[in-house]
N, C-alpha and C positions, 0 to 999 in steps of 0.2 A: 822759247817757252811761252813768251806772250803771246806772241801768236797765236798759241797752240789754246791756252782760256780764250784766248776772243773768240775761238773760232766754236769751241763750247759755249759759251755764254750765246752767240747765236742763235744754235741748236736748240737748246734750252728755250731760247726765248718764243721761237715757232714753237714747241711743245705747250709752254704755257697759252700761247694764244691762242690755240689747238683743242685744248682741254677746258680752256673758260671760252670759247667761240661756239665749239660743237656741243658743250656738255658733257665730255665722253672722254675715258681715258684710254679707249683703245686705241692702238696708235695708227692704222689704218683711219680712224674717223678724225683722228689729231690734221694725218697729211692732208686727208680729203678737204679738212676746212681748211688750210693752208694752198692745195691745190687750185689755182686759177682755170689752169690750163691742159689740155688733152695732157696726160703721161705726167704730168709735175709731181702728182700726190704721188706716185711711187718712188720718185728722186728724194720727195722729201722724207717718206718712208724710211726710206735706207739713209737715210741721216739719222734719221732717231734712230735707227735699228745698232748704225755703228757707235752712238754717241754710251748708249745703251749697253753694249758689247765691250765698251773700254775698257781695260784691264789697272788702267790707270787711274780711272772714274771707282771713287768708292762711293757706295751707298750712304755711307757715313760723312763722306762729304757734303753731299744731298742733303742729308737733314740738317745738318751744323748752317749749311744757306740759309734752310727754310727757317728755322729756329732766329738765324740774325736777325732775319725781316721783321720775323714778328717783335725782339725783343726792341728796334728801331720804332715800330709801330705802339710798343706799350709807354715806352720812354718820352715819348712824343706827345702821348695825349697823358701820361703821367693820373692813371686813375686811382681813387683813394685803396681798393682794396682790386682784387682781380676775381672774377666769375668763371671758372674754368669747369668746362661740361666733360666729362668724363665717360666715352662712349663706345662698349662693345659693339663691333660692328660685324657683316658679315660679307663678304663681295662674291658673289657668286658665277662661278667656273659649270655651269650645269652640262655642256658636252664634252667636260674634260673628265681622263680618268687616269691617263699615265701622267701627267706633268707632275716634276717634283715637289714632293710635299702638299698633296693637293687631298683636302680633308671633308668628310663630311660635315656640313652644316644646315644650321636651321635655314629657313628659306622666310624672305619677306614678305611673301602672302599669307592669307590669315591659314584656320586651320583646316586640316576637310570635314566634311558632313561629319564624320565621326568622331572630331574635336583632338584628333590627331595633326601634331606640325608637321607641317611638310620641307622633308628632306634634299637637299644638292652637293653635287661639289663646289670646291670653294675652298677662299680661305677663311679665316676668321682675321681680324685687326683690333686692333686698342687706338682710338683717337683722344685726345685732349684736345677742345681748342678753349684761349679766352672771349667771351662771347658779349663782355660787357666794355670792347671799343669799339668805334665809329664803325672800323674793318673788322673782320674775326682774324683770331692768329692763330695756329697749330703752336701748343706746347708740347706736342708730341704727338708720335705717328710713327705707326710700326704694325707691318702683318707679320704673321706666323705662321707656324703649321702645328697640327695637332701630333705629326709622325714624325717628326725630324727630333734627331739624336738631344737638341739643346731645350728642348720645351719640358718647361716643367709643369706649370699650372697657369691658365686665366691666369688668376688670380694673383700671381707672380709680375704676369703682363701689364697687369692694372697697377700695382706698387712702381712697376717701372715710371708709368706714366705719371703717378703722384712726383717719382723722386726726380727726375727729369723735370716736371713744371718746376719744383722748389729749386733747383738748382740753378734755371735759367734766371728766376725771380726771387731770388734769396730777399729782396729786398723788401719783399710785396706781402701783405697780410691774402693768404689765398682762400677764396670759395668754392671745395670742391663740389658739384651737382653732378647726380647721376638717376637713374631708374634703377628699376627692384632688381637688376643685377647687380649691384652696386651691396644690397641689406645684407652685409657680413660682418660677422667680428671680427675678422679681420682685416678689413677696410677701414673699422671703427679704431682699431690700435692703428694703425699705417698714419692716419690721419693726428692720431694725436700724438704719434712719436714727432711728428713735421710740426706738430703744434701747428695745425691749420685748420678752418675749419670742414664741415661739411655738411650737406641737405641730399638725404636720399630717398628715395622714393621708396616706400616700408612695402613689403612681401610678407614676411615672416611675423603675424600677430598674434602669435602664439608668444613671442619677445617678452622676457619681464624686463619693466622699467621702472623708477620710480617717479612720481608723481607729485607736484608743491600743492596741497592745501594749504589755500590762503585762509582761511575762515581760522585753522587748529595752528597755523602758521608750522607745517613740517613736513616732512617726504614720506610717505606713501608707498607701497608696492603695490605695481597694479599688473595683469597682462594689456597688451597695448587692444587684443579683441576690444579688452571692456569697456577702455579708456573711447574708443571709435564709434560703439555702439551710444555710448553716454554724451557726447561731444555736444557744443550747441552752436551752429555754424552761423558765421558772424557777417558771411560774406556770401554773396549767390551772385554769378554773372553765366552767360555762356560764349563759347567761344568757337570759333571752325576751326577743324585742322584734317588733313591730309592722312590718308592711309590705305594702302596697295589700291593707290590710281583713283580711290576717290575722295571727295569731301565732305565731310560727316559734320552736323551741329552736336553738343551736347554743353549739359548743364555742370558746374563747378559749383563747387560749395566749400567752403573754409571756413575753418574752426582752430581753436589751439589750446593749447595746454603748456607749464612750464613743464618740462620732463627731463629726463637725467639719466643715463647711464650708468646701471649701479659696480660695474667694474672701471671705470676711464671718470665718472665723475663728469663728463660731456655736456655742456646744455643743448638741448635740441629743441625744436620750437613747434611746429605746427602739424595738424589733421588734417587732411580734406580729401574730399573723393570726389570722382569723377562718375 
């Protein structure tokens, strides 16, 4: 039986250097950058293909590794609190159409002329990773389907991935960060059942919250529109960043306010726009 992990952990370990060499998770581009030599990348191929194929190999094994690494890696650099990014994802299958469980998704390119998103096959995924050590770590990782018997909601997917970080890091005061898929009430209870915190990126400002006047010293009902419209931003830099294949400059500006969840009692902190 030893034999039989060593001879896994090999596999594995050409896969990794496969996927961080090429870029690529397909396993054809895993072999090809493994391949030296005429005909090799398809011996290695069918290595990954049998390692892949195991019946013995759980999936859940897979992540219980990936998860040790990382908790090795936070334990190590022992950070005061943990920044875990919380991230719907989408990995796109565009000439698939029979593979099991294979769903439609939004597509990574912007929208067409007509301000409609553009559609693919695919899956959808839920990543977690911690983003505030040396190395990033996955607290979690898992694709889905939208068709398969056991799905129940996104949203369901997303609790996973809060209850999974808390659990590998019982020990850790957690940050969770996300974007405007993220601006749910029920993200906002999920969060404070874990009593942990969170920074999400506001969609919905339509949202009543309430508001600390310092001057009357008390809270406030405001919609958060007004609170955005009103803001007096304290901060202006800009920044590049990356988006379907190009590079774009633009301007940030930050502002805040003390603010409050008037169902959870939450504090939550800042405005800014992009």
């Amino acid at each position: 039986m030893s034999r039989y992990f060593k001879h896994l952990s090999i596999v594995i370990e050409v896969i990794l250097i496969g996927i961080l060499g090429g870029q690529i998770p397909v396993i054809t581009g895993i072999a090809r950058h493994n391949g030296k030599e005429d005909g090799e990348s398809w011996a290695t191929a069918k290595r990954i293909y049998r390692l892949l194929g195991n019946k013995r190999l759980k999936t859940k094994e897979l992540y219980e590794g990936l998860y040790r690494i990382g908790q090795q890696v936070v334990e190590r650099e022992n950070p005061d609190y943990l920044v875990v990014a919380v991230d719907p994802v989408n990995f796109e299958k565009p000439y698939t159409q029979a593979l099991e469980g294979v769903s439609i998704i939004h597509k990574s390119t912007p929208p067409d002329l007509r301000g409609r998103t553009r559609m693919a096959h695919g899956y959808p995924a839920i990543t977690a990773t911690v983003v505030n050590t040396k190395v990033p770590v996955a607290s979690y990782a898992n694709w889905f389907s939208y068709l398969t018997a056991d799905f129940i909601s996104q949203n369901k997917e997303i609790e996973q991935a809060f209850e999974t970080t808390h659990r590998l890091y019982p020990q850790y005061k957690v940050r969770f960060v996300g974007d405007s898929g993220l601006d749910d009430q029920k993200m906002f209870a999920q969060a404070e059942i874990l009593k942990q915190e969170f920074v999400f990126w506001v969609s919905h400002l339509e949202r009543i919250v309430e508001v600390y006047n310092d001057r009357l010293d008390r809270w406030e009902t405001e919609a958060l529109q007004d609170l955005v419209g009103s803001v007096l931003y304290q901060a202006t830099f800009e920044v590049l960043f990356q988006h379907a294949g190009q590079t774009r400059l633009d301007t940030v500006q930050l502002g805040w306010f003390r603010v409050r969840l008037p169902q959870y009692n939450s504090a939550a902190v800042d405005l800014g726009r992009r």
